[in-house]
C-alpha positions as CSV (number, residue, x, y, z in Angstrom):
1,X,104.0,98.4,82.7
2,X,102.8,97.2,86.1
3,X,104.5,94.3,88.4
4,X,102.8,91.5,87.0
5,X,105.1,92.5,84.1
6,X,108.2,92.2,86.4
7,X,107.9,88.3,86.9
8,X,108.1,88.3,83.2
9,X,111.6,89.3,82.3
10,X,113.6,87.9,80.0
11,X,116.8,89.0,81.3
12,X,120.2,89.1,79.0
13,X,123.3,88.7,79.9
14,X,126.0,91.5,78.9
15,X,129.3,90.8,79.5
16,X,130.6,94.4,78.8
17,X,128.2,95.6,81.8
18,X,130.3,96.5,84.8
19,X,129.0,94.2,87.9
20,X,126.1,94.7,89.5
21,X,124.7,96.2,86.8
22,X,121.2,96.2,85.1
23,X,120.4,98.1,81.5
24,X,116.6,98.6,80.8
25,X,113.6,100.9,79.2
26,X,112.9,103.6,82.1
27,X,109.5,102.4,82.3
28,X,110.9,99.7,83.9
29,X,113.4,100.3,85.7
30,X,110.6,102.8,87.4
31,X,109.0,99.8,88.3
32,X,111.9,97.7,89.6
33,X,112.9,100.7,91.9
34,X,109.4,100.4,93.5
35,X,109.1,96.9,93.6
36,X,112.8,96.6,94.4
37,X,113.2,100.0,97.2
38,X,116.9,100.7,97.8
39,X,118.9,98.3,96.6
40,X,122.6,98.4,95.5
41,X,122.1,97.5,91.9
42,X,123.1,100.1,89.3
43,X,120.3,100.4,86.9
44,X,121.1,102.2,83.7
45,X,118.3,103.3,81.6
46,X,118.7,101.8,77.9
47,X,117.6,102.8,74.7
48,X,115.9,99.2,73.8
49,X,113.6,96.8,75.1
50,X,115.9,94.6,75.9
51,X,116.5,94.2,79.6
52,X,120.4,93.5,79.8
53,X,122.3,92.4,82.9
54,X,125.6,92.1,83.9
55,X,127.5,88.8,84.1
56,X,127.2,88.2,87.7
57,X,123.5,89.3,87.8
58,X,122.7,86.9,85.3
59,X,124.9,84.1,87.1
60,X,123.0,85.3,90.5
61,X,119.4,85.3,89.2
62,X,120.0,81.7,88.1
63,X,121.1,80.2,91.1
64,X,118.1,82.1,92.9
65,X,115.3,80.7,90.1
66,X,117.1,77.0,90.6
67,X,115.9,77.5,94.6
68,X,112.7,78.1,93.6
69,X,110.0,75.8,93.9
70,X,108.6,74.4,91.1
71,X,105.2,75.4,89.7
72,X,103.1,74.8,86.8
73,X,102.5,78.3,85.2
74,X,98.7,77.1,84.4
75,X,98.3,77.3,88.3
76,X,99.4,81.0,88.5
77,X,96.8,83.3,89.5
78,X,97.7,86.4,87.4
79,X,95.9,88.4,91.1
80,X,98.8,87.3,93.2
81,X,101.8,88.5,91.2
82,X,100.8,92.3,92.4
């Protein structure tokens, strides 16, 4: 998995996750801890693909993606995600 894969996620929202919690493969969450360095969110390795989050992760990474600008994905350059 490399970080282009990281701006792919489909994150899910788990309300039985304790806050500030993310569940996913440990392929991934190798990458996130690179791409992320220290960080404060607990990241539990899972036993699916699924990438689960906790309720106010989910609610967080929402308002953050509504500040984004907008962008056609055709005009992504698959380069400048890494």
């Amino acid at each position: 998995m490399s970080l282009p894969d990281l701006a792919c996620l489909d994150l899910q929202e788990c309300s039985q996750l304790p806050q500030n919690t993310l569940m996913a493969p440990l392929p991934l969450l190798r990458e996130l801890r690179c791409a992320l360095g220290p960080t404060t969110i607990n990241l539990i390795v899972g036993s699916k693909e699924a990438v689960l989050v906790s309720s106010d992760l989910f609610e967080a990474f929402h308002v953050w993606e509504e500040d984004q600008p907008a962008t056609d994905s055709s005009e992504i350059d698959p380069s400048e995600l890494n």
